[in-house]
N, C-alpha and C positions, 0 to 999 in steps of 0.2 A: 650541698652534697650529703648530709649528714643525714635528711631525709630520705635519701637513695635507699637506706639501710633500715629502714624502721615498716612492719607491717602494720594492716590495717589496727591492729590493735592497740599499738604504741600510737599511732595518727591519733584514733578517737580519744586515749585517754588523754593524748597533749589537749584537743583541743576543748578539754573541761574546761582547763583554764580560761579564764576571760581575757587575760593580758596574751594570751597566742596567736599572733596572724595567719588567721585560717587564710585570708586571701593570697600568701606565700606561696601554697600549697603549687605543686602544678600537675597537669594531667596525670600523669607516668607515678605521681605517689597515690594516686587513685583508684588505679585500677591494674589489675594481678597481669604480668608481664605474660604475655601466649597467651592470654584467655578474658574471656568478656567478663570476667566477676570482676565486680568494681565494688568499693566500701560501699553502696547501697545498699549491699547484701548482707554486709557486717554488720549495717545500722541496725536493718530490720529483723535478722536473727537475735543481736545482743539487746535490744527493746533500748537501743541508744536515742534521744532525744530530745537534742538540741537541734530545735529546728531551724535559727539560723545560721549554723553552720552547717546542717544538709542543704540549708538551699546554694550555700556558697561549695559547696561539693556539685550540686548537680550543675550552678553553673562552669563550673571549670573541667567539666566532666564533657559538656555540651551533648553529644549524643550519651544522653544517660537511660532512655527509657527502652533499654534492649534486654533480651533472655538473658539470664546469669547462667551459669554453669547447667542449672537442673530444667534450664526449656523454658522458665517460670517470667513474666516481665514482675519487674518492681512492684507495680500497683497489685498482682493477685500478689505477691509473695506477701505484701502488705496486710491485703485479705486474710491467707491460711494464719498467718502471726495476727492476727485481729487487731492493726494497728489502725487504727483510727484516724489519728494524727497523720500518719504517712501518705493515708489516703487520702485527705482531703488535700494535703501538699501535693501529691503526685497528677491530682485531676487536676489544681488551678493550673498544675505545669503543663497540662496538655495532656495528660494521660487518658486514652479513648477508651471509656467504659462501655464500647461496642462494637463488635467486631464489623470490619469492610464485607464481610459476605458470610450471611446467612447460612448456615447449616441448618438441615432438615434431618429428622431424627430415623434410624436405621428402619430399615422395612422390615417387619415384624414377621416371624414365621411362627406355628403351631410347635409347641415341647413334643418330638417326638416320642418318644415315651410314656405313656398313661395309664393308669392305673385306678379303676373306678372315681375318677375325679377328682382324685387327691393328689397323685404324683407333681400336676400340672400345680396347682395353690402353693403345695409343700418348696417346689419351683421356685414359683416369684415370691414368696415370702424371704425366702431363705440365701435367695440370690440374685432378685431380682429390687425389694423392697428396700433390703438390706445389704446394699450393695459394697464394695471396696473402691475406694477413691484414691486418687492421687493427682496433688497438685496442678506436675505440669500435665497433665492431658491437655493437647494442645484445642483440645474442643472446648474448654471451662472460658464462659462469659465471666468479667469480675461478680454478677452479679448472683451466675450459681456459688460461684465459690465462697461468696457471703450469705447466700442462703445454706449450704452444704453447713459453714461453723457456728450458723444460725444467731449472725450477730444484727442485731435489730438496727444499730447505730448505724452498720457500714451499709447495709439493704437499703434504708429511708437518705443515705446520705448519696449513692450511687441512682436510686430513683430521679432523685430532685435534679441532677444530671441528664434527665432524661435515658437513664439504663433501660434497655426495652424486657419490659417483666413477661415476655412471648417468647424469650428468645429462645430455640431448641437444638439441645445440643448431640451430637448423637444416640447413644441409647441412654442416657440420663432423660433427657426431657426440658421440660421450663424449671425456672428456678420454684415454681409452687410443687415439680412431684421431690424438690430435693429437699426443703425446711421439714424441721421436725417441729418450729414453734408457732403456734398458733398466731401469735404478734405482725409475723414476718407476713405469714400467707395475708392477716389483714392489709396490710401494705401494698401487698401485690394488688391481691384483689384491688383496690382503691383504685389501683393505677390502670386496672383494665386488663389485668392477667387474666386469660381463661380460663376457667373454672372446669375443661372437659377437654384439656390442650392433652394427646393421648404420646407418651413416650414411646421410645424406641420399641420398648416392650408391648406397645401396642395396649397401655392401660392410663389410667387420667390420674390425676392427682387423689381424690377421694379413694383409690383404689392404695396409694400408699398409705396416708394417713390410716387407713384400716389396719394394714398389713401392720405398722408400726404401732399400734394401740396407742393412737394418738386423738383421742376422743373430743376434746375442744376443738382441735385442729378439721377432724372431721365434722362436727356441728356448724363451726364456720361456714364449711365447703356446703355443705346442706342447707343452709341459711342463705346463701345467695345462688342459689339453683342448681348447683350440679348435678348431672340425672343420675339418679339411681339407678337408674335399669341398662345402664351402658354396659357393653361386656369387652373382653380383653379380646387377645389375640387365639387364648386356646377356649373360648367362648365361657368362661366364665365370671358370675355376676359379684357385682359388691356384696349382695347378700349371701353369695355360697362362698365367697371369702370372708364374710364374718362371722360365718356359719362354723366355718372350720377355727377362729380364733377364738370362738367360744366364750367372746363378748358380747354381753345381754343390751348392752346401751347400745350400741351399734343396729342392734338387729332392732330395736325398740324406735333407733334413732330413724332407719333406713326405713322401712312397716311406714312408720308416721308421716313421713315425706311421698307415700306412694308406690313406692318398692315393690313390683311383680312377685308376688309370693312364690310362684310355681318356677322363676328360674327356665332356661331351657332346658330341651330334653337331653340331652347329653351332659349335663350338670346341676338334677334340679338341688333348689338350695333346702330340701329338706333331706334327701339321700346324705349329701354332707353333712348334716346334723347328727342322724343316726350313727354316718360311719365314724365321727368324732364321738359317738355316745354319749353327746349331751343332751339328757332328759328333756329338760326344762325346757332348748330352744324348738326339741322338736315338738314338745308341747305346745307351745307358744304356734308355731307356723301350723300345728293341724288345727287349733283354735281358729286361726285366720282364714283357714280355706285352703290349705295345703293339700294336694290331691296322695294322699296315703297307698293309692295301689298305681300312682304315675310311676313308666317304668324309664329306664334309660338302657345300655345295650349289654346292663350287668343284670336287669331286672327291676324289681318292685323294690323298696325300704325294707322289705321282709325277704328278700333276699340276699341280702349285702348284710345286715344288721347279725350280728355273731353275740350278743347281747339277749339275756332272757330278761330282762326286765323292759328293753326298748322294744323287745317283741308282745309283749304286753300289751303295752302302751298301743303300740300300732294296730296290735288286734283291737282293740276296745275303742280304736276311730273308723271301726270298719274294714281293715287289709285282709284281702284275699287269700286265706290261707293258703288254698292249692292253684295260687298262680304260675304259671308257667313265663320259664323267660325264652330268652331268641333259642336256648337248644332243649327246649322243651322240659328241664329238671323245676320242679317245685322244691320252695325253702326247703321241707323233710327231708327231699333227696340229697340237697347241697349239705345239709346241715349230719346227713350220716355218712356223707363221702368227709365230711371236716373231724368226724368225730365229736360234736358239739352235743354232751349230753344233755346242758342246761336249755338248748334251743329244741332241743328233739323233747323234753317234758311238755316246753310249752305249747309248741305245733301239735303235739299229739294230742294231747289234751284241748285244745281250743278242736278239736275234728281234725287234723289234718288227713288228706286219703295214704296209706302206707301200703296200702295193697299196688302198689307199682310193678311190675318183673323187673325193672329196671333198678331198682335198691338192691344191691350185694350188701346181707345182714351181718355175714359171717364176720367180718374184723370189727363189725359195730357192737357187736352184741360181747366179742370177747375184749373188746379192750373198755366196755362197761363193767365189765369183771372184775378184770385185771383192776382198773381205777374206782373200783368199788363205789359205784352208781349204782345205787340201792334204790332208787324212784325208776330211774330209765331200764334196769330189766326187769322190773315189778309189770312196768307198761308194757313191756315187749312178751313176757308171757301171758298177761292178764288178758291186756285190750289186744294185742295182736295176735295174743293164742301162737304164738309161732312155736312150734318143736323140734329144737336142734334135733333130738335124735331122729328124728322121719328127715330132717332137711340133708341128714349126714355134716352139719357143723363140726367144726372144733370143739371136742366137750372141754365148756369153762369151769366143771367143778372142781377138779385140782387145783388148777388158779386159784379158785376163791379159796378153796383150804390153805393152801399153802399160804396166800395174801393175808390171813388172819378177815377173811371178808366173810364169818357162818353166816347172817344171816343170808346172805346172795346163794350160799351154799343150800340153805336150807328151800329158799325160794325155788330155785332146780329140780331140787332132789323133789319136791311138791308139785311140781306143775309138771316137769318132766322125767318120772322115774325111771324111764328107759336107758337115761342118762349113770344111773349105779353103777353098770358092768362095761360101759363103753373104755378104753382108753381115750387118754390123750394123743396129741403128736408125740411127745416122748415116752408114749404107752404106758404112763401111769394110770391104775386108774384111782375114784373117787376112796374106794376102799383103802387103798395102797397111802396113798396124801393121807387119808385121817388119822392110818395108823400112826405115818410117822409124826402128822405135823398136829393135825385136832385130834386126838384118842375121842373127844367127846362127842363126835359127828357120830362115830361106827355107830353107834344103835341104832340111830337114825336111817344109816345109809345099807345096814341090815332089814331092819324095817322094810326097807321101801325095796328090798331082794336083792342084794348087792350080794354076790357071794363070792367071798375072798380065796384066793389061789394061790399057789404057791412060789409064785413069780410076788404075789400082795406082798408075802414076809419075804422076802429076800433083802434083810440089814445090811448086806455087804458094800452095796455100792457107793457110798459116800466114807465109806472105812478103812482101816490100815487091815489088811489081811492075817495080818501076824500078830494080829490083837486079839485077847480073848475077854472075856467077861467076867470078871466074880465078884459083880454086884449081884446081893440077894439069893446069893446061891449058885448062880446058875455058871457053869462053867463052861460052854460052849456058845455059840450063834447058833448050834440046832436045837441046845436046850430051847434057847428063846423062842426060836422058831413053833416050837411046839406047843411050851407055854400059852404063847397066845393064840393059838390054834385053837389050843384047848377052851380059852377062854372065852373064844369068838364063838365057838362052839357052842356053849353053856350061856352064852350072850351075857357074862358078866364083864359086864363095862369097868367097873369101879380098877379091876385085877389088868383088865389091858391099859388101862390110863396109867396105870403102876408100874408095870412091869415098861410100859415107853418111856417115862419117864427116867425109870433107870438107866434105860438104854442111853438114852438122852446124854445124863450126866457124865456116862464112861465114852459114849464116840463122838459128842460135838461139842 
C-alpha cells in the first residue's frame, strides 16, 4: 500500500538500489491514474538507465508501447531525447520502426506571391528549408526524427532494422531532405535513399542542403548523382538557389556536375546573381555562357540590377543598353522613374537613348539637386542639353543654394542662364537664396542677368517682426534693405557677404 503513495520519481529513485524488488512493483504504481503516461516517460525525460529494471517496468506495464500524454510513442520520445540505449531496448521489444501505411507527401502548389524571383527562394529558405518541428507530429517516421536530431548512432541503428530510408512524410519529405549531417545522408544513401525523392514542398534533398549551407552534405548528394537541373515547385533551380545564398563552392560545385547555366526563363540563375549583387558569381556564369541580355517577365539583368558597378559588369559582357522589357521602358527609363543616379551615370555614358517622350525629367533632374549629384546633372545639361527653363521645370537653383550644393549651382546658372530670374515653386528666386544663403553666388548670378527685386531683399519672412537691427549701424530692415541694394548695385560683393552675414548673426 505504501507504494500507492509514491510518484514516479520516489519509484525510480527506490529502484537505484540493488536490494529493491522491482518485481513488487504492480501495474497501477506505473502508470499516472486517468492517463496513458506511464514511468517510460519519466525514464526517458530524467536520462534514467537502469536498463534492467525498464525492462521489468515494461514488463508489468504489458501494453507499454502506446502515446504518452504529448501524442509521442516511447521509441520516438526516445529519439528527440537521443537515447540510444532506449532505442535499441524498445526495438528488440517490438517497437515498429515503420509505419503500417505509407504517407505521400502534400501536393505542392506555386508561392503565390512573387517578386522578381526572390520572394519565392527568400520562401523556402526561410520557411521551407528551415522549417519548425515538433515531436509529436503524427506523420514523424522514427527514422526522421533521428535524422531531424541528426544522431548518427540512432539513424544506422533504426537502418540495420530495416527503417525504410524513402519513407515520406507529408510536407517534410524522406529523412535525406531532413539531416543536416553529412554522416547520416551517407547512411541513407548506402541504404538506397533517393537522391531526388522531392518533399511536400515540391524540392529534393540537394535543394535543402543548399538552402542550409551545408556544403559536404551537398558534395555528397552530387557525388552519387542528384540532378542538378531539377527544379522546385515555383520553377526554381539549385543554381538560382545558390545564386541567391551567395555561396561560391556550390555554384563551383553545381557548374562542375553539369548544371544548366541559363536556369529557366522565369528564374534565370544569373538575374538572381545580379539581384543579390554578388559580382563575383555573376562573373563567374557570364564566363560560362550565361545569356547577359536573357530576359524574364521583369526584363534583361540590366534592368533589375539597381547596382552601378553590376551594370558595368554587364555592359562589358555585351547587355543591351536600350533593351526594352514586356511594357516597353528600357533600364534609363526605369532607372529615372527609381531615382537611381548611379545607374543613370552609367547607362548614359555606356550610350544609353534618353531622347524617349516617355521619361518625365522634372523630379529626376530636381531631386539630383537636391541629393547633390554633381556627375548626373553635369550629364543631363551637357550630353542631354536638356533646358529646364524652355522645358518650364522646377527651377533647382535655390535648392542647390540653399543645399550648400555651388557647384550644381553654378553648373545651372552656366548651361542654363534663363534660369537667374525664374522662381521657384515657393517663388524664391536664385538671386533671393544667394543673398540669404550663398552671398558668394550673387556676382555670379548678376553675371549671368539675374536682376534682384524687391520681393529678393524682403528679411522679414523667417523673422520676429518686432525685431530691429543695430548690428553695424543699421537701425532698421529698410536700412538693410537698401544697403544691399546699393551694393548689388555697385556689384560689391565683399559689402553684401558682410552686411548678410550680420544679418545672419542677429535673426538666425
Amino acid at each position: 500500500m505504501t507504494m500507492d503513495y509514491l510518484d514516479f520519481r520516489d519509484i525510480l529513485y527506490l529502484c537505484q538500489d540493488p536490494e529493491f524488488p522491482v518485481s513488487s512493483l504492480l501495474r497501477r504504481h506505473l502508470i499516472a491514474e486517468r492517463s496513458s503516461y506511464s514511468i517510460l516517460q519519466e525514464v526517458i525525460d530524467d536520462d534514467w538507465s537502469i536498463i534492467p529494471a525498464i525492462k521489468v517496468f515494461m514488463q508489468t506495464l504489458g501494453t507499454w508501447n502506446v502515446p504518452g500524454p504529448s501524442g509521442i510513442l516511447p521509441l520516438n520520445e526516445a529519439i528527440v531525447y537521443e537515447r540510444a540505449d532506449l532505442c535499441r531496448l524498445f526495438i528488440a521489444a517490438g517497437a515498429r520502426v515503420n509505419s503500417l501505411v505509407q504517407t505521400e507527401p502534400h501536393e505542392s502548389s506555386p508561392t503565390l506571391f512573387r517578386r522578381r524571383g526572390m520572394d519565392e527562394i527568400d520562401h523556402f529558405i526561410h520557411y521551407e528549408a528551415n522549417f519548425y518541428w515538433a515531436p509529436n507530429d503524427p506523420d514523424f517516421e522514427p527514422l526522421h526524427l533521428a535524422a531531424i536530431v541528426n544522431n548518427l548512432d540512432i539513424v544506422d541503428l533504426l537502418l540495420e532494422h530495416d527503417a525504410n530510408p524513402n519513407a515520406l512524410v507529408g510536407s517534410y519529405g524522406s529523412p535525406l531532405h531532413l539531416t543536416k549531417d553529412y554522416r547520416i545522408a551517407q547512411s541513407l544513401i548506402s541504404k538506397g535513399a533517393n537522391i531526388n525523392a522531392l518533399n511536400g514542398a515540391g524540392s529534393p534533398p540537394l535543394f535543402m542542403a543548399i538552402a542550409r549551407r551545408r556544403e559536404p552534405f551537398a558534395r555528397q548528394l552530387l557525388d552519387a548523382g542528384a540532378d542538378v537541373n531539377i527544379y522546385n515547385k515555383d520553377k526554381v533551380s539549385a543554381l538560382a538557389l545558390a545564386c541567391k545564398i551567395g555561396y561560391p563552392n556550390f555554384i563551383y560545385q553545381l557548374i562542375g556536375a553539369g548544371c544548366d547555366v541559363q536556369g529557366l526563363p522565369s528564374n534565370p540563375s544569373l538575374h538572381i546573381a545580379v539581384l543579390n549583387r554578388n559580382q563575383g558569381i555573376a562573373q563567374f556564369l557570364l564566363d560560362r555562357g550565361a545569356n547577359v541580355n536573357q530576359q524574364n517577365e521583369y526584363g534583361t539583368t540590366l534592368h533589375v540590377t539597381q547596382c552601378g558597378e553590376m551594370a558595368e559588369i554587364l555592359l562589358a559582357y555585351g547587355a543591351d543598353v536600350d533593351a526594352q522589357d514586356a511594357d516597353g521602358d528600357t533600364p534609363l527609363m526605369l532607372n529615372v522613374i527609381r531615382r537611381n543616379h548611379e545607374m543613370f551615370n552609367v547607362l548614359l555614358t555606356a550610350g544609353a537613348d534618353w531622347k524617349s517622350p516617355k521619361i518625365d525629367w522634372d523630379d529626376f533632374i530636381y531631386d539630383a539637386v537636391y541629393s547633390g549629384k554633381y556627375t548626373t546633372v553635369k550629364l543631363l545639361l551637357t550630353h542631354c542639353k536638356i533646358k529646364i527653363s524652355k522645358e518650364k521645370y522646377l527651377n533647382p537653383i535655390p535648392c542647390a543654394i540653399e543645399h550648400g550644393h555651388e557647384g550644381i549651382a553654378r553648373l545651372l546658372i552656366e548651361n542654363d542662364p534663363d534660369l537667374v530670374n525664374q522662381p521657384d515653386d515657393e517663388g524664391i528666386t536664385p538671386i533671393s537664396a544667394a543673398i540669404q544663403w550663398r552671398p558668394t553666388l550673387v556676382a555670379e548670378l548678376l553675371a549671368a542677368g539675374a536682376i534682384p527685386t524687391d520681393s529678393d531683399l524682403d528679411f522679414d519672412s523667417d523673422t520676429d517682426p518686432g525685431q530691429d537691427s543695430d548690428s553695424d549701424g543699421l537701425d532698421s530692415r529698410e536700412d538693410l534693405r537698401a544697403a544691399v541694394a546699393k551694393a548689388l548695385k555697385d556689384q560689391d560683393m565683399d559689402t553684401v557677404n558682410a552686411l548678410m552675414e550680420s544679418w545672419k548673426k542677429t535673426y538666425t
